[in-house]
VEXKOL-127060 format. One record per residue: x, y, z of N, C-alpha, C in turn; residue in one letter. Coordinates in steps of 0.1 Angstrom, whole numbers, padded with zeros to 4 digits, always signed. Layout:
BEGIN
XYZXYZXYZA;...
END
This chain:
BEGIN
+0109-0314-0341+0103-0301-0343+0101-0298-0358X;+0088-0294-0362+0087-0293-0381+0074-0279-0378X;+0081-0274-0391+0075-0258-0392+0076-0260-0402X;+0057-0261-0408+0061-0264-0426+0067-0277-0424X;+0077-0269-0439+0087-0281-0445+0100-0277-0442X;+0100-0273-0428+0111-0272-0420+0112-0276-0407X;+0120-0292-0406+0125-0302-0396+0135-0303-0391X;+0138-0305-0379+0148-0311-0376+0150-0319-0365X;+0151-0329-0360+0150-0337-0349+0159-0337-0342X;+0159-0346-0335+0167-0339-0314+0180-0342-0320X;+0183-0330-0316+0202-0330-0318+0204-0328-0334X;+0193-0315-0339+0193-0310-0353+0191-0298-0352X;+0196-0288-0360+0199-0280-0366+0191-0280-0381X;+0181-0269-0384+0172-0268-0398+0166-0252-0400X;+0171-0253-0411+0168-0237-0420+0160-0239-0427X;+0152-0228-0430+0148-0230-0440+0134-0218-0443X;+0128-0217-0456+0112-0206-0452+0097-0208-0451X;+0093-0209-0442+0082-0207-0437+0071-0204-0444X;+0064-0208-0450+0052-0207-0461+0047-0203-0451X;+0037-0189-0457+0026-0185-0447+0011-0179-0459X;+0016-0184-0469+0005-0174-0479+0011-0174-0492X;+0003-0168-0498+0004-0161-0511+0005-0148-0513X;+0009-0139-0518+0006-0122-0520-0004-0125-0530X;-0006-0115-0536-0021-0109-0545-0020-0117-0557X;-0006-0113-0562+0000-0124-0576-0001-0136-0579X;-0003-0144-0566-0002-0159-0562+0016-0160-0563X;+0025-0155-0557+0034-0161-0554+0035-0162-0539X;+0045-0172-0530+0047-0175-0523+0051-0167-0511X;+0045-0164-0498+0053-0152-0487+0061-0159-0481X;+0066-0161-0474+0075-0170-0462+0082-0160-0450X;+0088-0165-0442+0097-0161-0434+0109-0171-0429X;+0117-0160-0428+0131-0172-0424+0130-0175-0415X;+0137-0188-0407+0135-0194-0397+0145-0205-0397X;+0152-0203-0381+0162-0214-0382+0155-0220-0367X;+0157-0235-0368+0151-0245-0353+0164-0248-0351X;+0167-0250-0338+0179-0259-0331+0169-0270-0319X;+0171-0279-0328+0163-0289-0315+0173-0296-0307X;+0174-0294-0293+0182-0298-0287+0181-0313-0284X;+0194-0318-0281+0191-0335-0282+0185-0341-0269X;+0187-0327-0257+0177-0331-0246+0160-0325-0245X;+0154-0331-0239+0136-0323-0237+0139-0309-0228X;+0136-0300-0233+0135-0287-0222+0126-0279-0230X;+0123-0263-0222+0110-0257-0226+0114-0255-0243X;+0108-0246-0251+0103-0241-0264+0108-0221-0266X;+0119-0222-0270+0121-0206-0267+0122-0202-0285X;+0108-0188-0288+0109-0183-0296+0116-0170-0297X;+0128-0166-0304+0136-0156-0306+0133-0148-0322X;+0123-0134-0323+0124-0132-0338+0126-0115-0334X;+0126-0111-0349+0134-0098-0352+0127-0091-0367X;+0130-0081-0362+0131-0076-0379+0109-0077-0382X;+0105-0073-0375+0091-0071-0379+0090-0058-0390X;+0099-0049-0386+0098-0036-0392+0110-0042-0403X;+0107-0038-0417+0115-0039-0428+0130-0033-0425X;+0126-0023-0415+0138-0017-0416+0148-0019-0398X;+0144-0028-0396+0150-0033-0384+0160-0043-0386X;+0171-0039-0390+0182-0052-0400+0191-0057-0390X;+0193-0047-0378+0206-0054-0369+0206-0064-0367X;+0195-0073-0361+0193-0082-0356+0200-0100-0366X;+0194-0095-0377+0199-0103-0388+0211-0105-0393X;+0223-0096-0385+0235-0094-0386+0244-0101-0376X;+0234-0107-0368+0241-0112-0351+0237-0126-0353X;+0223-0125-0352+0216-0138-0346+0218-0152-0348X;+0219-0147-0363+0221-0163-0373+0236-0166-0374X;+0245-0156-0369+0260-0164-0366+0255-0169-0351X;+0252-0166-0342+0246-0172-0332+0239-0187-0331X;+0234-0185-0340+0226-0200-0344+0237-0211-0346X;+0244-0206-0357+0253-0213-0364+0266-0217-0351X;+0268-0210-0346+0277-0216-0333+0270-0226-0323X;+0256-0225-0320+0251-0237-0309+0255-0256-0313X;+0260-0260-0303+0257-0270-0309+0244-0278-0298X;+0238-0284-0313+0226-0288-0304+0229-0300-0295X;+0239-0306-0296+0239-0316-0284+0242-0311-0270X;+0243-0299-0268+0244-0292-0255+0234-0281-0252X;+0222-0282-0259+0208-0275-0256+0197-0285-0252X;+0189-0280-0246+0179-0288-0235+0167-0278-0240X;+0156-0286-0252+0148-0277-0256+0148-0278-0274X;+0142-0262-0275+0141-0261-0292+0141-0247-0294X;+0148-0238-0301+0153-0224-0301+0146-0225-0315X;+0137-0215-0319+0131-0207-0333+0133-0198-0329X;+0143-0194-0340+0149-0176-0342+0144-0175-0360X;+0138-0164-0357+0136-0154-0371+0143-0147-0367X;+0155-0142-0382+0160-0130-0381+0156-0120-0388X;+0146-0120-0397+0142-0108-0397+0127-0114-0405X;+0116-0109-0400+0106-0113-0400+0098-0108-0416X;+0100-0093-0418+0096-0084-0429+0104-0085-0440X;+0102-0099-0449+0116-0093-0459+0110-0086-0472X;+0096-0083-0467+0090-0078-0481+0096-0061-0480X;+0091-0061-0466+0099-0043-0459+0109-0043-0462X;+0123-0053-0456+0134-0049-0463+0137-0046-0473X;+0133-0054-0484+0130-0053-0498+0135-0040-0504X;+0126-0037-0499+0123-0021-0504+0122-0008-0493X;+0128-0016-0481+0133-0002-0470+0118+0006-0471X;+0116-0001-0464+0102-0001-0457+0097-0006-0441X;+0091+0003-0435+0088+0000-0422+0077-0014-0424X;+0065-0012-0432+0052-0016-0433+0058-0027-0442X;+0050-0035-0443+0049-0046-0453+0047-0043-0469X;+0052-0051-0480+0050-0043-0494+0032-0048-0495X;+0028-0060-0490+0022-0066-0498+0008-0057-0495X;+0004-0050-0481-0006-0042-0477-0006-0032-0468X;+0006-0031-0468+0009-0016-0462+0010-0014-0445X;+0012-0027-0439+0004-0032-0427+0016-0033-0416X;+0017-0031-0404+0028-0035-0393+0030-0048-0390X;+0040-0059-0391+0034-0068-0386+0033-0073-0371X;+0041-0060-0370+0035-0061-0349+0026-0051-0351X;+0020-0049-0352+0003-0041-0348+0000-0050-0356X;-0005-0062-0357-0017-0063-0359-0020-0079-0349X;-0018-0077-0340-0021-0089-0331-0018-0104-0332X;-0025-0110-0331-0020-0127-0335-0026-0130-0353X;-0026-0115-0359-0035-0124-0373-0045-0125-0373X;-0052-0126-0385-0062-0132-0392-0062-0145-0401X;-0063-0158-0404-0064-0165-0410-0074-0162-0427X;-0082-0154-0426-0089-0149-0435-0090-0137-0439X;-0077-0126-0435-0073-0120-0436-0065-0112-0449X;-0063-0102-0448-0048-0093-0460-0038-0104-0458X;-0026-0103-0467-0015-0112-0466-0005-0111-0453X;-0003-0101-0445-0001-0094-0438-0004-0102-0425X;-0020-0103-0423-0027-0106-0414-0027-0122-0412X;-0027-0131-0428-0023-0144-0429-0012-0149-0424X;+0002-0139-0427+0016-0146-0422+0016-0145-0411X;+0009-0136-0402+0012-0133-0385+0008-0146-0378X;-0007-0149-0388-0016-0158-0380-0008-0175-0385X;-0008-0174-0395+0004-0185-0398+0018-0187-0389X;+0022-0180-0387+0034-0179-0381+0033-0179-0366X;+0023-0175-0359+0020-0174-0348+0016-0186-0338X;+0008-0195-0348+0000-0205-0339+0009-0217-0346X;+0016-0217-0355+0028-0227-0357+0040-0227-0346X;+0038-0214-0344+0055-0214-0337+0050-0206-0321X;+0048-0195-0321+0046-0189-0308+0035-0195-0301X;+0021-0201-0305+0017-0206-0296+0017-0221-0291X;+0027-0227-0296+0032-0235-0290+0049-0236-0279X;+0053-0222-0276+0066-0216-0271+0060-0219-0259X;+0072-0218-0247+0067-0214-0237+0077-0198-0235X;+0080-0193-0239+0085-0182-0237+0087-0175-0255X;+0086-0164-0250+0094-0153-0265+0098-0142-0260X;+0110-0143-0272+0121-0129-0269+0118-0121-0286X;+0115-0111-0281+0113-0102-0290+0120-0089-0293X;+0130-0091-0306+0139-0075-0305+0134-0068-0314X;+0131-0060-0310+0132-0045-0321+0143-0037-0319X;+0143-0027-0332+0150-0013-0329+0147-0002-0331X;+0152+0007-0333+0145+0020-0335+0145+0026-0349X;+0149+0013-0358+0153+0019-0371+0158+0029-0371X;+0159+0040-0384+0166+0052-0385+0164+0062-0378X;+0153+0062-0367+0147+0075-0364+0151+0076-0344X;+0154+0060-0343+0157+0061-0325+0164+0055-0320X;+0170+0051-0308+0178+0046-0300+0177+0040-0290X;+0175+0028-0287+0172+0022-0278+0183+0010-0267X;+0181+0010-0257+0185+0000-0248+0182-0002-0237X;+0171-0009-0241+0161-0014-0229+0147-0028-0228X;+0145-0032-0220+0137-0042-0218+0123-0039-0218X;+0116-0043-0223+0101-0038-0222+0089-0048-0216X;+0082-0052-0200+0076-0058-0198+0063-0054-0199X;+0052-0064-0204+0037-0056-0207+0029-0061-0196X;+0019-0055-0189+0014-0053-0177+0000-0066-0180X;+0006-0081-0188-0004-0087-0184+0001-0099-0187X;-0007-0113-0184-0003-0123-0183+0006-0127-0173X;+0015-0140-0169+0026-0139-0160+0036-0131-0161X;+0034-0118-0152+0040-0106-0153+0057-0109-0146X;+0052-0118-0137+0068-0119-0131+0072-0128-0135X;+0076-0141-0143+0081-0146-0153+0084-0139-0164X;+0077-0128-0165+0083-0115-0181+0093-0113-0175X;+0090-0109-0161+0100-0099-0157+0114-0107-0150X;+0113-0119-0149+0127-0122-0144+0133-0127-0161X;+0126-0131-0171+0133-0135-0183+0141-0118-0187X;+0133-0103-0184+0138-0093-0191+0150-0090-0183X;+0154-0092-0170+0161-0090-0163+0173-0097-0168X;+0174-0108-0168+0182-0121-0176+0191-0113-0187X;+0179-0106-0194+0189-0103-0209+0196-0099-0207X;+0203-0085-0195+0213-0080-0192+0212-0066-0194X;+0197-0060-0202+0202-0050-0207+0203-0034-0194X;+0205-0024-0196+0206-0016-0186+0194-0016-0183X;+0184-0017-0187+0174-0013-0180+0160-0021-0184X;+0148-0024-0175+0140-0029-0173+0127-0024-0173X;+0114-0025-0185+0107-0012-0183+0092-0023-0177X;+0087-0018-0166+0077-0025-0168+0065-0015-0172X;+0054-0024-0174+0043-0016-0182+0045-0009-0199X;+0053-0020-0203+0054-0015-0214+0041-0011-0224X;+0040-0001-0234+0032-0003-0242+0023-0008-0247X;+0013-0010-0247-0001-0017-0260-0001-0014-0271X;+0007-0019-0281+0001-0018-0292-0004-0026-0302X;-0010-0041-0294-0014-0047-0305-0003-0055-0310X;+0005-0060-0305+0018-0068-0309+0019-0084-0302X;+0022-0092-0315+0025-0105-0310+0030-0107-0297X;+0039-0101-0297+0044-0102-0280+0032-0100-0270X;+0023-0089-0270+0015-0084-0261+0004-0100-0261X;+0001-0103-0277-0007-0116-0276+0000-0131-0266X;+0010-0128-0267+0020-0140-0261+0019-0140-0249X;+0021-0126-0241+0017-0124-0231+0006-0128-0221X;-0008-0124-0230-0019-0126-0226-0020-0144-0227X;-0016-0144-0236-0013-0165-0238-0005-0170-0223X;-0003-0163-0216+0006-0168-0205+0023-0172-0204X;+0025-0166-0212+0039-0167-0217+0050-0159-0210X;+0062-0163-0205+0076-0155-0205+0079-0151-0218X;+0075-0132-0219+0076-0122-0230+0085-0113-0226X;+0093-0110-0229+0103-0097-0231+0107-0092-0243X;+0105-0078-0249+0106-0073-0257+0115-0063-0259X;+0128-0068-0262+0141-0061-0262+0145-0051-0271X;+0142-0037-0270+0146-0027-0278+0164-0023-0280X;+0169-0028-0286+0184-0028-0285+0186-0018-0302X;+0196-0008-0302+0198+0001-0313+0188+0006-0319X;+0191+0009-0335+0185+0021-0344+0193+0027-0345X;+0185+0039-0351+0195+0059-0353+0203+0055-0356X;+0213+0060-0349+0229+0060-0350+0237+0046-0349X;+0230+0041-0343+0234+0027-0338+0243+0019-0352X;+0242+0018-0361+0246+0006-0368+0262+0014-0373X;+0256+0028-0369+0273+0034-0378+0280+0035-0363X;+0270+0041-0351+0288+0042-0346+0284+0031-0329X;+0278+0026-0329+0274+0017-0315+0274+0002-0320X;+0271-0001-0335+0275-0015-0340+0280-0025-0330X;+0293-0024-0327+0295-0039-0317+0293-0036-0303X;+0290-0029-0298+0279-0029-0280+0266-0035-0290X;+0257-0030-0296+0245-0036-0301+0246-0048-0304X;+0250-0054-0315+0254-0068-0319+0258-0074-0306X;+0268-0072-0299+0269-0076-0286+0257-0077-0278X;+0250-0066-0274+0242-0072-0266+0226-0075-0271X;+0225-0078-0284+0219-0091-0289+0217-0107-0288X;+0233-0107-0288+0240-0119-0288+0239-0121-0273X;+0240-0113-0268+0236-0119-0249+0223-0120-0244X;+0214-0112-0252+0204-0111-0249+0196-0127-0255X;+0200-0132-0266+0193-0144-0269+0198-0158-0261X;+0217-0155-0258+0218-0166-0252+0217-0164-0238X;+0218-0154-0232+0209-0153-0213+0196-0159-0216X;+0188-0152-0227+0170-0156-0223+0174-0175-0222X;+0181-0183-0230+0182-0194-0228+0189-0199-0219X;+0195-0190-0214+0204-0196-0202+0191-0193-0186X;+0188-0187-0188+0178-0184-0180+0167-0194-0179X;+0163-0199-0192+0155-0208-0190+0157-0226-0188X;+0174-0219-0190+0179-0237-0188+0182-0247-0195X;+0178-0239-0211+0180-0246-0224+0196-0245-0222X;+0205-0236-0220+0218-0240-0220+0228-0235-0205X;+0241-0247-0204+0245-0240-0195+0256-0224-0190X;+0258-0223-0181+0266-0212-0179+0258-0199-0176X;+0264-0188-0171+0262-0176-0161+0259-0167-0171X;+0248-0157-0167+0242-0151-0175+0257-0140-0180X;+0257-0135-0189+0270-0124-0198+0263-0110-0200X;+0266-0100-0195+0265-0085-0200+0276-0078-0197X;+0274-0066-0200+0285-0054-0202+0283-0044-0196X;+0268-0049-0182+0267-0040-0174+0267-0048-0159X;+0269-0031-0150+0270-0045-0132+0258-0045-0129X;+0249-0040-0133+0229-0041-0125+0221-0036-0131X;+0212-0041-0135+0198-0036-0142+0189-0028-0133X;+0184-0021-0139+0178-0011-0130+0159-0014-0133X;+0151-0017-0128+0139-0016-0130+0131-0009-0131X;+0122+0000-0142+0112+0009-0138+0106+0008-0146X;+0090+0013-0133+0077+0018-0136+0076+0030-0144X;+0072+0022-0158+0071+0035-0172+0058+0044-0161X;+0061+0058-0164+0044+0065-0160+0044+0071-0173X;+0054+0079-0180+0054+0090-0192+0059+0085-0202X;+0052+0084-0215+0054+0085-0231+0055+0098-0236X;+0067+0102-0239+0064+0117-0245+0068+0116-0262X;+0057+0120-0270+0057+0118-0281+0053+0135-0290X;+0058+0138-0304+0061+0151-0305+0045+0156-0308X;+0048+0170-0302+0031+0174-0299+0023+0178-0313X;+0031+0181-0320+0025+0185-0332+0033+0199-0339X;+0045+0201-0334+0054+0215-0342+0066+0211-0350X;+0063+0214-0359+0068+0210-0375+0088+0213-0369X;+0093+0206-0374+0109+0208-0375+0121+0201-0372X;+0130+0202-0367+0141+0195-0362+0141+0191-0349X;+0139+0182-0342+0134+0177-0331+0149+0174-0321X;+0152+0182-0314+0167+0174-0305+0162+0172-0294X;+0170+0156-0287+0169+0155-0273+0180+0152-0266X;+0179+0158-0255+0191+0155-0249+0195+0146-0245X;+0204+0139-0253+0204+0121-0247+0216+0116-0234X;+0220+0129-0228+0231+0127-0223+0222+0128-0206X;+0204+0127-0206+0199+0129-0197+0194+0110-0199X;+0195+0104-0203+0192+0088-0206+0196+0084-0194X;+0189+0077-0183+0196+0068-0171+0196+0078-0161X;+0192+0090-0165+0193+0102-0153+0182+0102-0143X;+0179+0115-0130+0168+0114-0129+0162+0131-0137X;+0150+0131-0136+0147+0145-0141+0137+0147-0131X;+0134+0160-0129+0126+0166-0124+0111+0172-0133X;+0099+0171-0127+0088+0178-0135+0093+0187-0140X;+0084+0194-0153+0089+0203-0157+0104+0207-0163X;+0114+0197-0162+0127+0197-0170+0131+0200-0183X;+0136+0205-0192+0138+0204-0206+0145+0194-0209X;+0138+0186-0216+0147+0174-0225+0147+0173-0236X;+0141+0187-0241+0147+0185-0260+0140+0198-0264X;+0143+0201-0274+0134+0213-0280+0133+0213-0299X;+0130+0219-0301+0122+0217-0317+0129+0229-0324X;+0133+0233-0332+0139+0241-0337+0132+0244-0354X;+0128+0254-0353+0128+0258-0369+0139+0257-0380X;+0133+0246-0391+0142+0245-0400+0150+0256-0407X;+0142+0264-0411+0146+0274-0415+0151+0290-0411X;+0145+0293-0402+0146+0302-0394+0154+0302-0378X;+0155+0290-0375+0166+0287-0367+0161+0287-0352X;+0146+0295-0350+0141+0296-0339+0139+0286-0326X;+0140+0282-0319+0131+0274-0313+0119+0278-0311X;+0108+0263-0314+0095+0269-0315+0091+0263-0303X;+0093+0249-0298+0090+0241-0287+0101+0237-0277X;+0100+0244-0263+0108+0231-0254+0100+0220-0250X;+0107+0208-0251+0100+0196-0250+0098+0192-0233X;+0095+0190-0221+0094+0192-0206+0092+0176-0206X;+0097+0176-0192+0091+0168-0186+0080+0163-0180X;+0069+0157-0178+0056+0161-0174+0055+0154-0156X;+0067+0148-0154+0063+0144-0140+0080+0139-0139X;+0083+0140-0124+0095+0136-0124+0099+0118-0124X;+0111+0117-0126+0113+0105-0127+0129+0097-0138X;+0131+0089-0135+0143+0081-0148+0139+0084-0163X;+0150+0085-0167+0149+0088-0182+0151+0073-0186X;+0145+0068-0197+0146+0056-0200+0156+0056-0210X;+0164+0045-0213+0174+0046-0226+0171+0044-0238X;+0158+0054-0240+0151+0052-0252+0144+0063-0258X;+0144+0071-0274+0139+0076-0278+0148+0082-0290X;+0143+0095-0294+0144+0102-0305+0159+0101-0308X;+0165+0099-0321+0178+0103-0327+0182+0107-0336X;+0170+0107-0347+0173+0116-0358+0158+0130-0357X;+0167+0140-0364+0161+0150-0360+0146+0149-0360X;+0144+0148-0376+0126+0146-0376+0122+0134-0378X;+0118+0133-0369+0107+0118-0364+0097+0118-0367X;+0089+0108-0370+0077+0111-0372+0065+0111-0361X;+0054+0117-0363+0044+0118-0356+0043+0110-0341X;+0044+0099-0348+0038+0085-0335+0055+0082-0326X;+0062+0087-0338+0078+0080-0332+0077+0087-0309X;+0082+0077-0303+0090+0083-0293+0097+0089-0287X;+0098+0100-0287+0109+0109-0283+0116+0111-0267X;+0108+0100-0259+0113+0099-0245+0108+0089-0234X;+0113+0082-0230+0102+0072-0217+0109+0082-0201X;+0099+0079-0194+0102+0084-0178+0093+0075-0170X;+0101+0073-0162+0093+0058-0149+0099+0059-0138X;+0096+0054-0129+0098+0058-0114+0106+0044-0113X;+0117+0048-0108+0130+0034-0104+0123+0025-0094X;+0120+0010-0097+0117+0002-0088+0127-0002-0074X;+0136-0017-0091+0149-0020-0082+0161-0014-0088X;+0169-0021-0083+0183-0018-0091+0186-0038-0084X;+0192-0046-0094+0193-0057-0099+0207-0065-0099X;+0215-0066-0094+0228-0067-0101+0229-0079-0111X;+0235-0075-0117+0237-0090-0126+0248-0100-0124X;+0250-0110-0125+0257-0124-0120+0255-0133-0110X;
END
């Protein structure tokens, strides 16, 4: 397996960065990337992280993860990026330094593209479209909290959906989002995609080892699942719960301190419910209760720092499919 001028052959282990461009200056972009090629043939599983500059957990787990496989007991080839954005990190940044750009919104790339658009497309047809599966984690950076699976309503939908189940986490969303994200491209490529929202907000100060933990299960289930390694899938829950996202509730437009009640996460709610309200900074008022717009599960996902921005998420609601157990 070689990416770039990074090799390793069956029953190898190889680090290394990923040339994908130039920035404006003519210096070099890259991305980190570790291969484990296992010393038997099995499928191609891509594991990356950290699109958003400021999505760091991931990069705290994974690559001690890596570092414990040994490849003579994997069946296959594991590409893990731990953190995809390091221009974002850089400088604690969601967007990219080089153009200001997401590098999950912007699809599979452009080859002729911003720098931005060059590394997706570089990175994408080197490594993901030749995967037969990808595991994709985000988090909620500083602004949210997440713990949940996100399946997108196209491509082999039930291959997403038995790899998202695998990961362990509490919950299973199907009809995840469109936004124009590699995964969503991977998808349509015919791929087993699950896109694992695990931490943010609060997460790194006070949930740290449940997160890190179920990182770490979440990369080695997706391979245990697919057979690259052996042994029984690991979580820290007894059943996954499945549901049909119907509601994105995102803030309507009233300036202030945004709270939600997170102790309604995993609940059911009823139409019409209060699940957060908006408070004047100054004045102390509430200006907005935030409702429910149809009944249904609260997802384990959304708002945690007060002001969020515009587009951030402040709530999922979906109608309970299954309930799953795990083992």
């Amino acid at each position: 397996m070689k990416l770039g001028n990074i090799e390793a052959a069956a029953g190898e282990k190889a680090y290394g960065f990923f040339k994908t461009g130039e920035s404006h200056g003519r210096f070099p972009v890259h991305i980190p990337l570790h291969i484990v090629n296992g010393a038997q043939a099995g499928p191609t599983l891509v594991v990356q992280a950290g699109a958003s500059g400021l999505e760091i957990e991931p990069s705290l787990i994974l690559p001690h993860v890596v570092n414990e496989l040994d490849p003579g007991a994997v069946k296959g080839t594991l590409i893990m990026v731990p953190l995809m954005n390091t221009s974002g990190f850089e400088f604690a940044r969601v967007n990219s330094v080089f153009d200001d750009k997401h590098l999950n919104r912007i699809g599979r790339g452009d080859a002729g593209g911003s720098v931005s658009e060059q590394l997706v497309a570089a990175y994408y047809q080197a490594a993901i479209a030749q995967a037969d599966a990808l595991l994709d984690i985000r988090t909620g950076s500083q602004w949210s909290y997440h713990q949940f699976v996100g399946v997108h309503d196209e491509g082999d939908v039930e291959s997403s959906k038995a790899l998202a189940i695998a990961l362990g986490l509490p919950q299973v969303v199907l009809g995840n989002e469109a936004y124009n994200s590699m995964a969503q491209e991977a998808a349509r490529d015919g791929k087993a995609v699950a896109v694992a929202f695990i931490g943010g907000g609060p997460g790194l100060r006070d949930y740290r080892d449940q997160d890190l933990g179920r990182m770490r299960n979440a990369m080695l289930n997706a391979m245990r699942h697919l057979g690259m390694l052996e042994g029984g899938l690991e979580s820290d829950v007894e059943s996954v719960a499945v549901i049909q996202e119907h509601s994105v509730i995102r803030p309507a437009g009233e300036r202030g301190f945004t709270f939600m009640n997170k102790r309604l996460r995993g609940q059911q709610v009823n139409a019409g419910d209060v699940i957060g309200y908006v408070r004047h900074p100054f004045s102390g008022d509430t200006v907005e209760r935030i409702t429910a717009p149809r009944g249904g599960i609260m997802v384990h996902a959304g708002a945690s720092w007060p002001v969020p921005p515009e587009n951030e998420i402040l709530a999922i609601i979906g109608d309970l499919v299954e309930e799953i157990e795990i083992g």
